[in-house]
Structure formats: C-alpha cells, structure tokens
C-alpha positions as a printed Julia matrix, in Angstrom:
290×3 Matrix{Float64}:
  94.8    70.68  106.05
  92.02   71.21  103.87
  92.85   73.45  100.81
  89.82   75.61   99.41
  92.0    77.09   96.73
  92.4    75.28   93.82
  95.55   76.14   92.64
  98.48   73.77   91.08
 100.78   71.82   92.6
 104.21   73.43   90.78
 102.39   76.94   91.48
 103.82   79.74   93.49
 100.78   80.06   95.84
 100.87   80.71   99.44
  99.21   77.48   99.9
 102.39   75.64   98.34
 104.79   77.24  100.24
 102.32   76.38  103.39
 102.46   72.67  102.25
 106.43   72.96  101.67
 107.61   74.25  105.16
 104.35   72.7   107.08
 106.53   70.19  109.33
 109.02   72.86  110.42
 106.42   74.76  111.55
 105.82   75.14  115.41
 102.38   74.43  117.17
 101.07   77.93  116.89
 102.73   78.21  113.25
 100.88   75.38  112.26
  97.68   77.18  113.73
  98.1    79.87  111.69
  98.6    77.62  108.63
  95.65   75.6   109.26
  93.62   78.72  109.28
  94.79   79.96  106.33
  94.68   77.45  104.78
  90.4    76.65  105.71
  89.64   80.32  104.91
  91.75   81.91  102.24
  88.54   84.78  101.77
  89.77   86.11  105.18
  93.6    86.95  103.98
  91.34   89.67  101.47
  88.52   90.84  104.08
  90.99   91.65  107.18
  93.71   93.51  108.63
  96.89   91.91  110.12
  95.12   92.8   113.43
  91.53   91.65  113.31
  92.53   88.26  111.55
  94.94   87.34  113.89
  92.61   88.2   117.15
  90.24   85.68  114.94
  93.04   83.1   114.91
  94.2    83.83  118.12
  97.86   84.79  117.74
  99.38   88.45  117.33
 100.24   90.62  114.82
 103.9    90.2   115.05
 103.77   86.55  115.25
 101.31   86.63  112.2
 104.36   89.01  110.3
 106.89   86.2   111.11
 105.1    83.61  109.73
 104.43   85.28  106.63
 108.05   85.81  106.37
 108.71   82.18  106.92
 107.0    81.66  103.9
 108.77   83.96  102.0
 106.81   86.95  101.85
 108.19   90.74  103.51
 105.27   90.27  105.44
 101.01   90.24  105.79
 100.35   93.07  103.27
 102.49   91.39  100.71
 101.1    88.34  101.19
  97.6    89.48  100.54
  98.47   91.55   97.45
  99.72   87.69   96.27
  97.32   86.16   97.39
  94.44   89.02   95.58
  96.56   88.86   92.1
  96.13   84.93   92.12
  92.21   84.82   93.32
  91.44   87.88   90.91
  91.82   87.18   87.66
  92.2    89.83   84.85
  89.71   91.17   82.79
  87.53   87.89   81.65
  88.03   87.71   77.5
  84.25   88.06   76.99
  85.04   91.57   79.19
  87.84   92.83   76.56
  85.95   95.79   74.32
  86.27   95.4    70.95
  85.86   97.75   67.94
  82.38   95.86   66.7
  80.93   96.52   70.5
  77.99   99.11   70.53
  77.69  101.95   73.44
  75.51   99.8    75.18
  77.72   96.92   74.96
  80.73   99.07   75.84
  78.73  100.67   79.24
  77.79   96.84   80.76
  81.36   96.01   80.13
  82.74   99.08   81.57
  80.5    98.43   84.5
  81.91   95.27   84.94
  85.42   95.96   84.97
  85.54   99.15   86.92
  83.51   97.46   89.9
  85.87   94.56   89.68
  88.76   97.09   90.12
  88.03   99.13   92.87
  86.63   96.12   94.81
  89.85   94.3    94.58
  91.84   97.22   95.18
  89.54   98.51   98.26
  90.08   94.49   99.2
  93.94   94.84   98.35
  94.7    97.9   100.38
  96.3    97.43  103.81
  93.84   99.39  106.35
  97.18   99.57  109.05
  98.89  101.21  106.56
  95.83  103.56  105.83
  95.61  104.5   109.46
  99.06  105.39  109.43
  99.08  107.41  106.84
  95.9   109.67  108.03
  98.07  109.87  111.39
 100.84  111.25  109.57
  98.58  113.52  107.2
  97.04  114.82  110.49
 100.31  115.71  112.42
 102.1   116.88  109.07
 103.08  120.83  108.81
 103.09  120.49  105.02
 101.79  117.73  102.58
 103.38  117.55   99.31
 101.89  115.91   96.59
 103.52  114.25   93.07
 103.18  113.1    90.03
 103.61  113.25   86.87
 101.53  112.49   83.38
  98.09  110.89   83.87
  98.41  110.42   87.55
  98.43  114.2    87.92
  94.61  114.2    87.52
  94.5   111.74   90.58
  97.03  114.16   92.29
  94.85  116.89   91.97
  91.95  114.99   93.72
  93.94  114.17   96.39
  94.97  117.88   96.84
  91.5   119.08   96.72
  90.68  116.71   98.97
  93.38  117.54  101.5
  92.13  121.56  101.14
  88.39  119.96  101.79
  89.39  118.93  105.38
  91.4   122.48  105.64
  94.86  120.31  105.34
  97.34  122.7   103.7
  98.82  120.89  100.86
 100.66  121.29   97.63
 100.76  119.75   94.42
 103.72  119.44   92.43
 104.68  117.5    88.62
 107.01  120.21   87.26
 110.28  118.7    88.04
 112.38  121.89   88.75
 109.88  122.74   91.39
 109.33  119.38   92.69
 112.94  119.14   93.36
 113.44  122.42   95.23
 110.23  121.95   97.49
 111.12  118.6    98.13
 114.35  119.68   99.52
 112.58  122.39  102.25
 111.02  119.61  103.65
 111.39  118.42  107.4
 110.53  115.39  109.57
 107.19  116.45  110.44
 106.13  116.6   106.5
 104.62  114.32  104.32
 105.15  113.6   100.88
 102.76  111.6    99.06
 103.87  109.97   95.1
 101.37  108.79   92.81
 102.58  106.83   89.27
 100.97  103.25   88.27
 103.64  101.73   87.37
 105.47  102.7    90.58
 109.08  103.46   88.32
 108.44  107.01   87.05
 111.61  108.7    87.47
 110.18  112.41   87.79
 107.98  111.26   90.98
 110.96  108.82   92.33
 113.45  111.78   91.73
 110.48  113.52   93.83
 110.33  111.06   96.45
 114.1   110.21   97.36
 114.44  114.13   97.99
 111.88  114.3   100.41
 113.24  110.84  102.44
 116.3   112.3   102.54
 114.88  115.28  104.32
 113.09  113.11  106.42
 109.92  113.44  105.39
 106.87  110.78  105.91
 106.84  109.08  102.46
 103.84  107.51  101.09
 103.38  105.93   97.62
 100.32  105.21   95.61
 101.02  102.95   92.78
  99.63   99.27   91.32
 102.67   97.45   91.38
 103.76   96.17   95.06
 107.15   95.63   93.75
 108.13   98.45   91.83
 110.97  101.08   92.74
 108.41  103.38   94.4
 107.09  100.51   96.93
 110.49   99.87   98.02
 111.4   103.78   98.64
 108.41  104.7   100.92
 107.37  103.6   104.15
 103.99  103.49  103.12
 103.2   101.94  100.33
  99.23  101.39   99.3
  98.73   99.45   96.34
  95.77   99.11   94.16
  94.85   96.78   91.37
  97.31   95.57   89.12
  94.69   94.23   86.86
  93.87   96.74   84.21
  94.26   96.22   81.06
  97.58   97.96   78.84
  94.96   99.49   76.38
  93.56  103.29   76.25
  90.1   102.35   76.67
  91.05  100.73   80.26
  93.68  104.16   81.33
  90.67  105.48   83.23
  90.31  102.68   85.71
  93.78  103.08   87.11
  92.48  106.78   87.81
  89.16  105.3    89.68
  91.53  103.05   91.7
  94.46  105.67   93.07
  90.85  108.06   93.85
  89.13  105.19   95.49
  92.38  104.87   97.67
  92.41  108.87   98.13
  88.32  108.64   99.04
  89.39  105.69  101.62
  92.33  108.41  103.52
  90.09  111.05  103.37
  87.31  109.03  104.92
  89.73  107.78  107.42
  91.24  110.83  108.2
  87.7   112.68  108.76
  86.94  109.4   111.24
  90.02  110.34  113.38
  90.92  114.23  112.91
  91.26  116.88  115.79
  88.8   118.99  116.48
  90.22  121.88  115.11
  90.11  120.17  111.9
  86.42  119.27  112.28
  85.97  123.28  112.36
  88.08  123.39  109.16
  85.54  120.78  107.85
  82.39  122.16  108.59
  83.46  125.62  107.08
  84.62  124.16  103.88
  80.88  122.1   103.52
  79.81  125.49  104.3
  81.49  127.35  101.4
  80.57  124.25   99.0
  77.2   124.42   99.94
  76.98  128.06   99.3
  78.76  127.6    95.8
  76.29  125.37   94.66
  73.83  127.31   95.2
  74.54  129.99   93.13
C-alpha cells in the first residue's frame, strides 16, 4: 500500500487501523483498503455510493468495512478522517487585539471559507437526501433551539415557508415540550445546538422520537448526545475557534447546511410544491420592489 497521508505511526488515523487489521482482511476488503489508502481526497469529495461504484464494491460492503476498522460506519469515518486533514485555525489566522480592520477582514475571509468548505466537504449527501425526503412527506416540521443557534433556526424556518413547507419554530421550553408531544410519525423535528449537548433542544428532541417523529440534528460535534439521539445527524465543522470573535462562523456553517437541504429539497420536490415556490418568488419579488 502506498500511504499519501502523512500521519504518525502511534496515531489514531484510519490509515493505522488499515495497516493494523490489513492481513485479516478478505480480497475485496483489501480492495477497498488499497483504495483508500492511494486516494484519501476521495473519503472528503464522495458519497458512500459514488465512491464505492468508483472502487467497485457496494455500499453495504463499504459500511462493513468501515466498521471493521472501528468506525459506526462511512459518514463517521469521513468526519475522522476531515478533523485530521483539516487543521484548525493556522496561528498566523488567530485575530489579535493589535490587528487593524483590514487585517481582521483577510483573516475573517480566510477562516470562514475554510469552514464552510470543510463542513460542505464533511456533510454526508445520503443523509441530506434523506432528510429533504422526509421534509417533503412531513405534515408538520418542527424546528429547535435554543441561545445562538436560534438565529440559524430561524433561517431554516424561513426557508422551509420559502418552498411553502409549513413549519414551526420553537426555543421556549414550555412550548417546545407540549408541541413536541402532538407530534406523529409522519413529522419531522429538526434540533440545532453546536455543541450537540444542550439540554433544552435534547429535552426537545427525545419528545418528538418518542412520538415517532423523523429526527434530524444539526450540530458540530459527531459524537455528542444529540448525534446519538437522531437518525439523522449532519455535522459541520468542528473547527472554530472557543472565542467571540469566531461565534459567527458556527452560524455560517449550520446555514450553509440549511442552504444545502433547501437546495436539495427544491431539486426533488412535488409539483405542488414547485407552485408553492414560484408564488413565494412571486411575493418576494413584489416586496422588493416596493
């Protein structure tokens, strides 16, 4: 095998755990491995389906053999795999209190491309697909969160009302709870929070499983409580720095992942919808031309 990732030899990478279980492996496993292995920039730029039609294996097979190597499966693999290629914010990128406007804007340019690129990278486009299916098919969409993901929340409802989806929006927790609990299999319920461990939107989100509603979670940590809870998580960049001056990007990433549904869910809605849609550019149009 010929590694293009230079990692070390005690590190955690997928690449070490290749090299580790390599002679168990059967002859398609070791396929898969070799692959890998020659083009880690692929485990970034595709979904579980297109890279393993370019391999020449199947999806499943491709989720066992990410399992053999210890991880739940493809998409946690490649948010690995993007927090070890990535790295944080460069030191020459930090701000610091000397930096002019000028200075400030080129670095703020720098790190908010790097953010939503990797998270764009980072999110799983299977698990995008499925959640515009479920948006599309939903009788009601609830939305939470709580703090400074409720300005991303609101995006996402506006959104939703864009494409004539009916939605809701929800971070007061005594109303939260009691719509949460009128909701029904055919629902969705969508949580935002960046660190994935809010209690208000977790409190939220177990509610409206136990209903048996379609749960989706929007957060940057792929193992926090939240990822765990849903069954569809979509995780964006973990890299942002702990610092006010850096809140904002976490913002740009949850709407960059809200742009990608909506985009997605335009690409494959009914055509009632579509009617919904051009009415609403319609009425926008008209507004701004007041």
């Amino acid at each position: 095998m010929h590694d293009r990732l230079e990692f070390p030899d005690n590190d955690d990478s997928y690449l070490s755990r290749i090299r580790a279980k390599y002679d168990t492996f059967s002859k398609s496993q070791k396929q898969i491995a070799r692959y890998l292995s020659d083009h880690p920039e692929v485990i970034l730029t595709h979904s579980i389906t297109s890279l393993s039609k370019k391999i020449g294996t199947t999806p499943p097979s491709m989720t066992r053999f990410c399992q053999l190597i210890h991880y739940k499966g493809f998409a946690d693999l490649k948010f690995c795999v993007e927090k070890q290629i990535s790295t944080p914010f460069a030191e020459n990128l930090e701000i610091s209190l000397t930096d002019s406007v000028d200075t400030i804007k080129n670095k703020l340019i720098a790190m908010d491309t790097q953010a939503i690129t990797d998270t764009l990278l980072l999110v799983d486009d299977a698990r995008i697909r499925r959640a515009a299916k479920a948006i599309c098919s939903a009788n009601n969409v609830f939305i939470y969160a709580d703090g400074n993901n409720s300005a991303s929340a609101s995006y996402a409802y506006h959104a939703l009302l864009q494409l004539g989806i009916s939605a809701n929006l929800f971070s007061d927790y005594c109303l939260g709870k009691m719509a949460a609990a009128g909701l029904k299999e055919n629902d969705v319920a969508i949580g935002i929070t960046f660190s994935g461990s809010s209690s208000t939107v977790l409190d939220f989100m177990e509610r409206a499983i136990e209903q048996g509603a379609v749960s989706i979670g929007i957060t940057a940590f792929a193992n926090s409580s939240l990822v765990k809870m849903v069954s569809i998580p979509l995780c964006y960049s973990a890299h942002i720095g702990d610092d006010l001056r850096y809140l904002h990007i976490a913002r740009m990433c949850e709407i960059a992942i809200i742009g990608l549904l909506q985009s997605t869910l335009i690409n494959i809605a009914p055509k009632h919808m579509h009617e919904n849609m051009t009415r609403s550019s319609k009425a926008i149009a008209s507004f701004r031309q007041r």
